[in-house]
C-alpha positions as a Markdown table, in Angstrom:
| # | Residue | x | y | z |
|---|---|---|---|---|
| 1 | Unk | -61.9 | 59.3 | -22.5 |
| 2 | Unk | -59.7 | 61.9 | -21.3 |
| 3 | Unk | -56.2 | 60.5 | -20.3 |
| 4 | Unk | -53.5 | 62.3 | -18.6 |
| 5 | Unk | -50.0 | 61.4 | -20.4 |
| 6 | Unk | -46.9 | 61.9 | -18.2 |
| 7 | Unk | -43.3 | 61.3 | -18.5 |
| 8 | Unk | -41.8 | 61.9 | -15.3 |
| 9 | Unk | -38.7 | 63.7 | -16.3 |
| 10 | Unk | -40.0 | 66.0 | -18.6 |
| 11 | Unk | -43.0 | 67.3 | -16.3 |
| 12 | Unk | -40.1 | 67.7 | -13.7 |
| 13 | Unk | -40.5 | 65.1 | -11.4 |
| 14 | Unk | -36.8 | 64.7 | -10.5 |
| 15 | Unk | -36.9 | 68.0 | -8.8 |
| 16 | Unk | -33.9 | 69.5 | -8.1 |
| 17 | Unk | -31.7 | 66.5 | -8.6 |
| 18 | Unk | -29.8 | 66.6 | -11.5 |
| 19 | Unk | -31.3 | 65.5 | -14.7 |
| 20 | Unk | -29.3 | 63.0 | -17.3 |
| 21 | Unk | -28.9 | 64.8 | -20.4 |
| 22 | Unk | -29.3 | 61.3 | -22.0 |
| 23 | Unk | -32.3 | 60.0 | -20.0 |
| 24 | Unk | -33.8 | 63.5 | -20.5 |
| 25 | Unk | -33.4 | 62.7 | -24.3 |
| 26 | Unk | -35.0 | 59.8 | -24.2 |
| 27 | Unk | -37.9 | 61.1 | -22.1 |
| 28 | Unk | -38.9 | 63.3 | -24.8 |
| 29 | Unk | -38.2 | 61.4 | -27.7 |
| 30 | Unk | -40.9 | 59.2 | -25.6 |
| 31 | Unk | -43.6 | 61.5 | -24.3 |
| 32 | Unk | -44.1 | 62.9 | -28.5 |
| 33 | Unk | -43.9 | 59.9 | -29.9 |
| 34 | Unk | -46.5 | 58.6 | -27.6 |
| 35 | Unk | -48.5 | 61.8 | -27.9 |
| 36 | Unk | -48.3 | 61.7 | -31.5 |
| 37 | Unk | -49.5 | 58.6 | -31.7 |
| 38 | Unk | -52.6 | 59.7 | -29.2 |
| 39 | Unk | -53.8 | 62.2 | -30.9 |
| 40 | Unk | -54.0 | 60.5 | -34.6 |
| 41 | Unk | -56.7 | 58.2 | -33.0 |
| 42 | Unk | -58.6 | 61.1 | -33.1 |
| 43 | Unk | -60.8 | 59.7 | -30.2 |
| 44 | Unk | -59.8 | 61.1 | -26.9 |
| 45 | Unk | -59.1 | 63.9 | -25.0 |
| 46 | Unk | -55.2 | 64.2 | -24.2 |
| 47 | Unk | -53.5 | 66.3 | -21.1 |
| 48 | Unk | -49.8 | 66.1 | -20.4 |
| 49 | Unk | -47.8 | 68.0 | -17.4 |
| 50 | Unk | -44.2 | 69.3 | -18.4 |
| 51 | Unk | -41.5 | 71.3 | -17.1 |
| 52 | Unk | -40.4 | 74.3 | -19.3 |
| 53 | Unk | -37.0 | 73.8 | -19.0 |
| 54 | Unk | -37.1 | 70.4 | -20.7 |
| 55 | Unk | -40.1 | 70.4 | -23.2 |
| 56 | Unk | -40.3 | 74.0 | -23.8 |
| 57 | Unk | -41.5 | 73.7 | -27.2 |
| 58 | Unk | -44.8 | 71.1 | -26.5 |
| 59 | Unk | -48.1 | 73.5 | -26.8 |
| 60 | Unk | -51.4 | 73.0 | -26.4 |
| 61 | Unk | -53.5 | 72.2 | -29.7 |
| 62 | Unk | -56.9 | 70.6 | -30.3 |
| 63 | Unk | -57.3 | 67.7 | -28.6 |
| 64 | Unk | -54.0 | 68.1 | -26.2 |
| 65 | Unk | -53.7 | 70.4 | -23.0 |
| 66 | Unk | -50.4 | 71.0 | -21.8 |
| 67 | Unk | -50.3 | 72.1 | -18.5 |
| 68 | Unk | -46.8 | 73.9 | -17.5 |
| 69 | Unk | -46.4 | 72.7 | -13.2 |
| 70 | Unk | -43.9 | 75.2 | -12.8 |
| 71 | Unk | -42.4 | 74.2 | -9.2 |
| 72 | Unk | -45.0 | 72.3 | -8.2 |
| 73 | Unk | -45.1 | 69.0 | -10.1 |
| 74 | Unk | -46.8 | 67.4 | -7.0 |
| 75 | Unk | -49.7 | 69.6 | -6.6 |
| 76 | Unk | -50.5 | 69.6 | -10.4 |
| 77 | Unk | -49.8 | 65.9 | -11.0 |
| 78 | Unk | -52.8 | 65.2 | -8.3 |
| 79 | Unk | -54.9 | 67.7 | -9.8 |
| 80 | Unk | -54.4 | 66.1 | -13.5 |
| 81 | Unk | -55.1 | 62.8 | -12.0 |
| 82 | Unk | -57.9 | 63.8 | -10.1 |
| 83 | Unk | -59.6 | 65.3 | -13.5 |
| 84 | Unk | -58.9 | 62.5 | -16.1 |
| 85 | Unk | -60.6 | 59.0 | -16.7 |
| 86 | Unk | -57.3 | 57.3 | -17.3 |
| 87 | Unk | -53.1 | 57.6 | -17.0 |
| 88 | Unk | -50.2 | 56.9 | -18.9 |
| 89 | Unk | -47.3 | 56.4 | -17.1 |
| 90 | Unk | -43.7 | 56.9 | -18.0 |
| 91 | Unk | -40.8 | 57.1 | -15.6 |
| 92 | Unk | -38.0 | 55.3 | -13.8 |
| 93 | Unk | -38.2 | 52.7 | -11.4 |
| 94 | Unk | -35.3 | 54.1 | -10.1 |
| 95 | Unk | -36.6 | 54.7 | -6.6 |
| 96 | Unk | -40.0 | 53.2 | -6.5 |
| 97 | Unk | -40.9 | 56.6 | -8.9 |
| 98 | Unk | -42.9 | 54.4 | -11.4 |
| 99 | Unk | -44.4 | 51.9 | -8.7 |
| 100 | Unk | -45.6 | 55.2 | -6.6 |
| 101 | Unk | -47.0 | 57.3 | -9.5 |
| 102 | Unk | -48.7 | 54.0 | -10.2 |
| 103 | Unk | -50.3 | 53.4 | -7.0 |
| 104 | Unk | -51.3 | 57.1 | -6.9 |
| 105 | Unk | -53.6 | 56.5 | -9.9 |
| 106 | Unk | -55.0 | 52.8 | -8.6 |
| 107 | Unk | -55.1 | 54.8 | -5.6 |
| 108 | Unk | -57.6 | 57.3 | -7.2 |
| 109 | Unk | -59.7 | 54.5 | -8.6 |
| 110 | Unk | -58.9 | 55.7 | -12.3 |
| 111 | Unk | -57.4 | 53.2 | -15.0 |
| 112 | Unk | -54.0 | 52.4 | -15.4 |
| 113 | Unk | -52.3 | 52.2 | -19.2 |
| 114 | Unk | -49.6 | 49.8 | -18.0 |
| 115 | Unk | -49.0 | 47.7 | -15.8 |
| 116 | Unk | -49.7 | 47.9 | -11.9 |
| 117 | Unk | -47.6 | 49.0 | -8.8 |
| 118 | Unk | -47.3 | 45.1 | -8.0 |
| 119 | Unk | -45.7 | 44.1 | -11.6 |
| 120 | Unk | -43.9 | 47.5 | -11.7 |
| 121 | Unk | -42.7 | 46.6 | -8.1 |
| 122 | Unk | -41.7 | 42.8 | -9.0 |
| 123 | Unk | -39.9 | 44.3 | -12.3 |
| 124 | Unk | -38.2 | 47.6 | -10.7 |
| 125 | Unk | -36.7 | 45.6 | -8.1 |
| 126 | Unk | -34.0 | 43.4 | -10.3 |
| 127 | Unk | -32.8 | 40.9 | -7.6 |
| 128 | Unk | -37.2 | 40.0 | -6.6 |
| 129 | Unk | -36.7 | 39.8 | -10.7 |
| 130 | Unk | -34.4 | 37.4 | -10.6 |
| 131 | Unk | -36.0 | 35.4 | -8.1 |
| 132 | Unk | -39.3 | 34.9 | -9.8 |
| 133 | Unk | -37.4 | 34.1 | -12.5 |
| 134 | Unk | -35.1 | 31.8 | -11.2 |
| 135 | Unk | -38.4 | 30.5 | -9.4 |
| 136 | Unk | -40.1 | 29.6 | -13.1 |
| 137 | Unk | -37.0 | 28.0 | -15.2 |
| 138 | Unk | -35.9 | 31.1 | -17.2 |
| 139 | Unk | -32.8 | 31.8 | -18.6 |
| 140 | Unk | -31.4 | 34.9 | -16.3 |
| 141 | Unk | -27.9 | 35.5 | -14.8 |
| 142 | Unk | -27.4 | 34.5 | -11.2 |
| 143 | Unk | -27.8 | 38.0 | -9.3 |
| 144 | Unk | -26.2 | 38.8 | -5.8 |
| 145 | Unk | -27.0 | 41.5 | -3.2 |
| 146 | Unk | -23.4 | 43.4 | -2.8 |
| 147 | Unk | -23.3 | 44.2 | 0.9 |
| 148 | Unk | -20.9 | 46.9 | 2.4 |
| 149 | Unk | -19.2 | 43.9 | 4.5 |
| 150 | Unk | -19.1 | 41.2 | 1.6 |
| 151 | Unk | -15.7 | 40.6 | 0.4 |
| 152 | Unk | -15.2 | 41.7 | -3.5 |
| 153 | Unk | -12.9 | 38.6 | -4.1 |
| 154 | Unk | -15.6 | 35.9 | -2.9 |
| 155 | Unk | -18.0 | 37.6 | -5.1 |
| 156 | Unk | -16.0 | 36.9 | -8.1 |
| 157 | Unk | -15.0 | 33.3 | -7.4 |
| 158 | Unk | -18.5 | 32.7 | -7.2 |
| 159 | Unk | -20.0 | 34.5 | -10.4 |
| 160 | Unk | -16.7 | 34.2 | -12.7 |
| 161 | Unk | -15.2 | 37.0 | -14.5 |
| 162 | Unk | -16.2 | 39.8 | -16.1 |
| 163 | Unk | -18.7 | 40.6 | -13.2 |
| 164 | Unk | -21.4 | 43.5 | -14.1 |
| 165 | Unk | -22.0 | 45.6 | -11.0 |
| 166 | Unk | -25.2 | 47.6 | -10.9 |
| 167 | Unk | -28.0 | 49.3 | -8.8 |
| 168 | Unk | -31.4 | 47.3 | -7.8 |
| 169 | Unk | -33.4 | 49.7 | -9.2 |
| 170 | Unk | -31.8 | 50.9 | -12.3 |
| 171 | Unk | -32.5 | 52.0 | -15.6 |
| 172 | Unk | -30.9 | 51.2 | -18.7 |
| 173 | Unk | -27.4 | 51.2 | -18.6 |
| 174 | Unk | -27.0 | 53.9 | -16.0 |
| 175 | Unk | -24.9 | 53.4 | -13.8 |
| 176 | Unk | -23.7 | 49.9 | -14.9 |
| 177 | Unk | -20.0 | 49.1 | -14.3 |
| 178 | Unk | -18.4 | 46.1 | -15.6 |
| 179 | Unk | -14.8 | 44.1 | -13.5 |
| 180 | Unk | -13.2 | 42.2 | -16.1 |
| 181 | Unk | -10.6 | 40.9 | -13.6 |
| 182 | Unk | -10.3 | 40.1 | -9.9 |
| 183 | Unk | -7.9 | 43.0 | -9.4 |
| 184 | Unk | -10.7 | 45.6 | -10.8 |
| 185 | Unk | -13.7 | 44.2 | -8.4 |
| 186 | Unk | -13.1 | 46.4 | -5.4 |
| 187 | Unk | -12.7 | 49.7 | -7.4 |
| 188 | Unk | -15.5 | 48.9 | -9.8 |
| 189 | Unk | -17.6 | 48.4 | -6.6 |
| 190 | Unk | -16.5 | 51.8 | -5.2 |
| 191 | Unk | -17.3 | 53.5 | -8.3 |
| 192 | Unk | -20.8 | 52.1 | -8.6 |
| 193 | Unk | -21.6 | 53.1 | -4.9 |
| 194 | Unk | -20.0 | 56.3 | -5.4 |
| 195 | Unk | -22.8 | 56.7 | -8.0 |
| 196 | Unk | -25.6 | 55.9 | -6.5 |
| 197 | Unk | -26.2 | 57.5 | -3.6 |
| 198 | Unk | -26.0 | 54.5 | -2.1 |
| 199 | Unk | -28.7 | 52.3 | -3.3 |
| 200 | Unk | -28.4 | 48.4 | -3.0 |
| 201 | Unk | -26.1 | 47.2 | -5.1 |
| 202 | Unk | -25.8 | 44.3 | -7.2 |
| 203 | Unk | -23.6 | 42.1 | -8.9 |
| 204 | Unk | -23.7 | 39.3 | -12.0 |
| 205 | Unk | -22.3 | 37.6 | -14.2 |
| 206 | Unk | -21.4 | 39.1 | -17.3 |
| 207 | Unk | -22.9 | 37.4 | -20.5 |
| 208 | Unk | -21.5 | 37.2 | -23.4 |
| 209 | Unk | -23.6 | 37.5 | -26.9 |
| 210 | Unk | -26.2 | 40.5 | -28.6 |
| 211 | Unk | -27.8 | 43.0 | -26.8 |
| 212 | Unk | -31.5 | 42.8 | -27.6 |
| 213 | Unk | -35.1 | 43.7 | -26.3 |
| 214 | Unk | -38.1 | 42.9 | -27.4 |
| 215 | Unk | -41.0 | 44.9 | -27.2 |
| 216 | Unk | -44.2 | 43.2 | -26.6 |
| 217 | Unk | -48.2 | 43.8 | -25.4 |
| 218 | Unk | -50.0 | 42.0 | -23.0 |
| 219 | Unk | -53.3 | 41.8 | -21.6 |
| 220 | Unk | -52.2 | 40.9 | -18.4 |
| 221 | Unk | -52.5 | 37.3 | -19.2 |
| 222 | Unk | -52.3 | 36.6 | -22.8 |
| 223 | Unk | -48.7 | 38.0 | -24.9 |
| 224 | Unk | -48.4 | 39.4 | -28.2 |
| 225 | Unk | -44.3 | 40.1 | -29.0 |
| 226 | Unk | -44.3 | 42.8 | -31.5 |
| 227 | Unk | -40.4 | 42.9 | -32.3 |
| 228 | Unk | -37.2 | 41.9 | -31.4 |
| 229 | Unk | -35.0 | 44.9 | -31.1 |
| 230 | Unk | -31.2 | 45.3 | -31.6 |
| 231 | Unk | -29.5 | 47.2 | -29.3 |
| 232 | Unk | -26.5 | 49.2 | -29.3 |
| 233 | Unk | -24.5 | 48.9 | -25.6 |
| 234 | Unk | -20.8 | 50.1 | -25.6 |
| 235 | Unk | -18.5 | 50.3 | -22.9 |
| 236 | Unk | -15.3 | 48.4 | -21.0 |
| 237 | Unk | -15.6 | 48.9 | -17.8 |
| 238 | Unk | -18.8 | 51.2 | -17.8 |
| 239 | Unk | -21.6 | 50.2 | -19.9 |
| 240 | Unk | -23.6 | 53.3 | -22.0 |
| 241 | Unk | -26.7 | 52.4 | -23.9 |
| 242 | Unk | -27.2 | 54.4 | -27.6 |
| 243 | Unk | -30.0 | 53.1 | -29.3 |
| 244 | Unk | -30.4 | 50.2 | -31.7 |
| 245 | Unk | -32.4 | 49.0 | -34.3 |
| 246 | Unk | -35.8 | 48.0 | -35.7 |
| 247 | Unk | -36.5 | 44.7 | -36.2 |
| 248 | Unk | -33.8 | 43.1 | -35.5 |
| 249 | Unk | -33.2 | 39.7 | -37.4 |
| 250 | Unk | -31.5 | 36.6 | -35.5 |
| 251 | Unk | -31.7 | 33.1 | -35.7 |
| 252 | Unk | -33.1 | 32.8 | -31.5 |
| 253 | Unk | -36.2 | 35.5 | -32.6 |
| 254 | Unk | -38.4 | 32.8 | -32.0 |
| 255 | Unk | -36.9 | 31.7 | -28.4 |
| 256 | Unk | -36.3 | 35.4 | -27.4 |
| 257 | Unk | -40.3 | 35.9 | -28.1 |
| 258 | Unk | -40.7 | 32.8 | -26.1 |
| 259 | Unk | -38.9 | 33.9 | -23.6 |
| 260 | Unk | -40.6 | 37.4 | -23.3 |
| 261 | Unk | -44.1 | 35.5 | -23.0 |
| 262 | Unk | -43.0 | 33.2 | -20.0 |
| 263 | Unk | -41.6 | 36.2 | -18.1 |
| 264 | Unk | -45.2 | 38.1 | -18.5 |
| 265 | Unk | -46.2 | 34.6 | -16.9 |
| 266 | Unk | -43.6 | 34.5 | -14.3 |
| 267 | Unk | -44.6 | 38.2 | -13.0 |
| 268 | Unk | -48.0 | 39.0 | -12.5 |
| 269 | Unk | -49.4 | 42.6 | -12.9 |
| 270 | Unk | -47.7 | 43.2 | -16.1 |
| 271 | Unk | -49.8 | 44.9 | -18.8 |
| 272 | Unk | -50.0 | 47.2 | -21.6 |
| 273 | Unk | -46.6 | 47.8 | -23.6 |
| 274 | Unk | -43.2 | 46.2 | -21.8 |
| 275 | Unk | -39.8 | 45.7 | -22.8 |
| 276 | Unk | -37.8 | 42.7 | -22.4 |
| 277 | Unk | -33.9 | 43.2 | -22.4 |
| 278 | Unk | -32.1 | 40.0 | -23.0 |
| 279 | Unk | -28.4 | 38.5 | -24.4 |
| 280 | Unk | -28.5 | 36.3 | -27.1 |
| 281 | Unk | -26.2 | 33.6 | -26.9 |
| 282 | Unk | -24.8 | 30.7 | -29.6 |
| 283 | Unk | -27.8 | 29.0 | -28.0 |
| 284 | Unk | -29.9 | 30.7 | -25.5 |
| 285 | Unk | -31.9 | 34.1 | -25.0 |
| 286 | Unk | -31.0 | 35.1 | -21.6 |
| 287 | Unk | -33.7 | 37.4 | -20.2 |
| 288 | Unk | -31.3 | 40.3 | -18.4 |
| 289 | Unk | -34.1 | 42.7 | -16.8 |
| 290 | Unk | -37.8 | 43.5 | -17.7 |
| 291 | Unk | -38.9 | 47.4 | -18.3 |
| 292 | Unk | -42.7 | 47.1 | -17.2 |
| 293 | Unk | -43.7 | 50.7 | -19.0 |
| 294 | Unk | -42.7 | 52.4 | -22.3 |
| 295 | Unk | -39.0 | 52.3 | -23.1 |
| 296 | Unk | -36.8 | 53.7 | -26.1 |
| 297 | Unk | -37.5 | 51.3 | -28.4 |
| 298 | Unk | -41.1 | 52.5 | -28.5 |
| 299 | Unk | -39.3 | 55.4 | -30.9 |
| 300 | Unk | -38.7 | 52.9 | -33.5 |
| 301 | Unk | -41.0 | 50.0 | -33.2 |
| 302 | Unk | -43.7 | 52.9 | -34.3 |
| 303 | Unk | -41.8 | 53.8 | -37.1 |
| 304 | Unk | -42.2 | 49.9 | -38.6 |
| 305 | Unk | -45.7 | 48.9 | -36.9 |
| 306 | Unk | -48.3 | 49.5 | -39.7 |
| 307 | Unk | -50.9 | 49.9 | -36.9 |
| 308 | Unk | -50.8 | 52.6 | -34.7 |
| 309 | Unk | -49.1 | 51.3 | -31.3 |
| 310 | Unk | -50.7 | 53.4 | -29.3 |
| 311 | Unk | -54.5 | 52.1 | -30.0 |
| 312 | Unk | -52.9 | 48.5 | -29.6 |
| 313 | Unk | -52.0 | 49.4 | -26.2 |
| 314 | Unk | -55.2 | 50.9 | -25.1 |
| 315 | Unk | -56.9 | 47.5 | -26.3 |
| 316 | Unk | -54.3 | 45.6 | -24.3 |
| 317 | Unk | -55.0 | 47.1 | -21.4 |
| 318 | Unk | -59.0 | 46.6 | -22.3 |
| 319 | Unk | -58.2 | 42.7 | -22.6 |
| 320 | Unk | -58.0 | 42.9 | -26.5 |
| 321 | Unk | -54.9 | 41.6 | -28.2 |
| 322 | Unk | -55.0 | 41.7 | -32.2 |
| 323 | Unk | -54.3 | 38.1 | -34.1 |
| 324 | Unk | -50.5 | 37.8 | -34.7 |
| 325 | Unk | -51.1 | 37.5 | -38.1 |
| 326 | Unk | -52.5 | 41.3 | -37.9 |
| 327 | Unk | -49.2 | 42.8 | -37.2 |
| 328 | Unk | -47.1 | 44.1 | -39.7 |
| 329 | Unk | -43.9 | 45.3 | -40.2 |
| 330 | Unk | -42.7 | 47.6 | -43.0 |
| 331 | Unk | -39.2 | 48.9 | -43.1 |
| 332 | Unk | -36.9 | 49.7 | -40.5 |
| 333 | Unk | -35.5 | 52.1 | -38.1 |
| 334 | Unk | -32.7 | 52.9 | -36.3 |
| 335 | Unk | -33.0 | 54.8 | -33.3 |
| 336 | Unk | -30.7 | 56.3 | -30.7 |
| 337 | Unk | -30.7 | 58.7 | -27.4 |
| 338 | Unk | -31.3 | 61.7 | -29.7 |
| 339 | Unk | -33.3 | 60.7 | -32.7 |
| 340 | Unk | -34.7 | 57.7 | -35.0 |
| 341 | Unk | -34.2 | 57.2 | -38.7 |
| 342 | Unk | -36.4 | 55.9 | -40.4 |
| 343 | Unk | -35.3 | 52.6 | -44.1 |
| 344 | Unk | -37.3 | 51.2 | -46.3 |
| 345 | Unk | -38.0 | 47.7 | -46.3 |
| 346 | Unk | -34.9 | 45.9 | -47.1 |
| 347 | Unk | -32.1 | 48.4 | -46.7 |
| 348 | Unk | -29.0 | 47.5 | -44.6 |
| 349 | Unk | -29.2 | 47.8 | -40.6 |
C-alpha cells in the first residue's frame, strides 16, 4: 500500500501565518516518530510532503519519498493524494484544518488512517463535544459559548471560580487563559479574544486534580486504551502544556480507561489512534476534550509499547483490535515539546 503521511505544519500548511515554535516542535517530534515507525514494518510504500524551513533535514530513503511543496502546499497535497492508496493525517482542528484535509481524502475515495471529517468535526468543535457528552452521562465540565454581549460577571456566578477561558477549536493548551477571581474575568476574556483572531470563544469551569490523557485505538466501534498518560500543564492565569509521562500510574486508571471507551461510544466517526485529555479528581476522571488524530503522547507511548504502534493502528482502522492481554508495556518515558527520554522498567517518573 502506498500511504501519504502528512503533518500539516511541517509540509507548510499554515502558510504564511505564523508558526508556534512549540506546536512546530511537536509537529516534528510527531511526523518521525510516526515515520519511523512506518517504515520498520517494512511493508509499504511511504510519501510525506514538508516544508524546508521546518523539516529541512527529512530525506528521501528506500521506502520513503519526500516531496519538498515549496509554496505550493495545496497543489502538491492534491497531487500526493491523488497518487496514494491511503492517508495519514496529522494537524489542528484549529479551523476545521483536520476535518477539511479529512474530507479531501474521503472526498477522493481513498482510505482514511483516523478517524473521519464527522468525528473530527464532533471532536474539533469543543462546545458540540460537550453536548454529546453531556447528552450520554459523561463526566465533562459544563461549557458556555462567550458572546461579545454576554456579561463577564454572570458568566462567573454561573460556572464558579477559577473559570478557563478558551477557543472552540483549540489545540492543546494554546491559547488557554484561566480567571481565578471575578475581578480578572473581563480582562482574561480580552486577552483570549485578542488571541484568537476572533474565534468563538468559550468558557468553563476550572477543575481541580491531574492532568492526564489517555491514548487509545479504536475500530470505530470496539476500544482498546493503550495508556494512561501524565501530563505536565503549568500556568496561573495562562495555561502552557510541556509534555508528561509514560504510563502514568493512578488509582482512577481503570475509570479514566472507562471513560475513554464511552466517549468513542458517545461520538461516532472516531477511529484509528485518539487521545483523551481528562482531570483526575479524589473521585472522578473528568473527560476535558478529545484529540481525534495523533497527539504528543504518541512520542512516548512508542517508546514503552512492545508492539509497533503504528501496525496497531493500521489494523484498527482495518477492524482489527489486538486482545488486551497482547499489549505490553516495558519501561517508561518522559516526553516534552522538544524531546522524549526514554527509563527502564521501574525507575522514578
Amino acid at each position: 500500500m502506498k500511504i501519504f503521511v502528512h503533518e500539516s505544519i511541517t509540509a507548510g500548511g499554515l502558510g504564511k501565518s505564523p508558526v508556534s515554535p512549540t506546536l512546530l516542535a511537536e509537529g516534528r517530534m510527531m511526523i518521525e516518530a510516526l515515520l519511523a515507525d512506518l517504515l520498520n514494518l517494512q511493508e509499504h510504500q511511504l510519501a510525506v510532503q514538508v516544508d524546508r524551513r521546518y523539516l529541512p533535514q527529512l530525506r528521501s530513503r528506500p521506502g520513503l519519498q519526500v516531496i519538498d511543496n515549496g509554496d505550493r502546499y495545496d497543489q502538491c497535497f492534491a497531487q500526493m493524494i491523488d497518487e496514494a492508496d491511503a492517508a495519514f493525517l496529522i494537524a489542528p482542528e484549529t479551523g476545521g484544518q483536520l476535518e477539511a484535509l479529512t474530507a479531501i481524502v474521503e472526498g477522493c475515495g481513498k482510505l482514511v488512517i483516523g478517524s473521519s471529517a464527522a468525528g473530527i468535526k464532533a471532536a474539533g468543535d469543543k462546545l458540540l463535544t460537550y453536548r454529546l457528552l453531556k447528552a450520554h452521562g459523561i463526566a465533562t465540565p459544563r461549557t458556555l459559548r462567550v458572546r461579545p454581549a454576554d456579561d463577564p460577571a454572570s458568566i462567573g456566578r454561573r460556572l464558579g471560580y477559577p473559570v478557563v477561558v478558551k477557543p472552540i477549536d483549540g489545540v492543546g493548551c494554546h491559547n488557554v487563559f484561566i480567571a481565578r477571581r471575578s475581578s480578572e474575568l473581563e480582562r482574561t476574556i480580552a486577552a483570549a479574544r485578542q488571541k484568537t483572531a476572533g474565534a468563538t470563544l468559550l468558557a468553563q469551569p476550572y477543575i481541580d486534580g491531574v492532568a492526564a490523557s489517555v491514548s487509545l485505538l479504536t475500530d470505530g466501534s470496539r476500544v482498546l486504551p493503550l495508556t494512561l498518560n501524565l501530563q505536565e500543564i503549568r500556568g496561573r492565569s495562562r495555561l502552557t502544556y510541556h509534555g508528561g509521562c509514560v504510563p502514568f500510574e493512578h488509582p482512577l486508571r481503570a475509570l479514566a480507561f472507562r471513560r475513554a471507551e464511552e466517549v468513542v461510544q458517545a461520538m461516532p466517526g472516531l477511529k484509528g489512534y485518539v487521545g483523551v485529555d481528562l482531570v483526575l479528581t479524589d473521585h472522578d476522571a473528568v473527560i476535558i476534550e478529545v484529540n481525534p488524530r495523533l497527539t504528543t503522547s504518541y512520542v512516548g507511548v512508542r517508546q514503552v509499547l512492545r508492539q509497533n504502534p503504528a501496525a496497531l493502528i493500521l489494523d484498527a482502522v482495518a477492524g482489527r483490535l489486538p486482545d488486551p492481554a497482547a499489549i505490553q508495556i516495558v519501561g517508561s518515558a518522559r516526553f516534552t515539546t522538544r524531546s522524549c527520554e526514554v527509563r527502564p522498567l521501574g525507575s522514578r517518573q
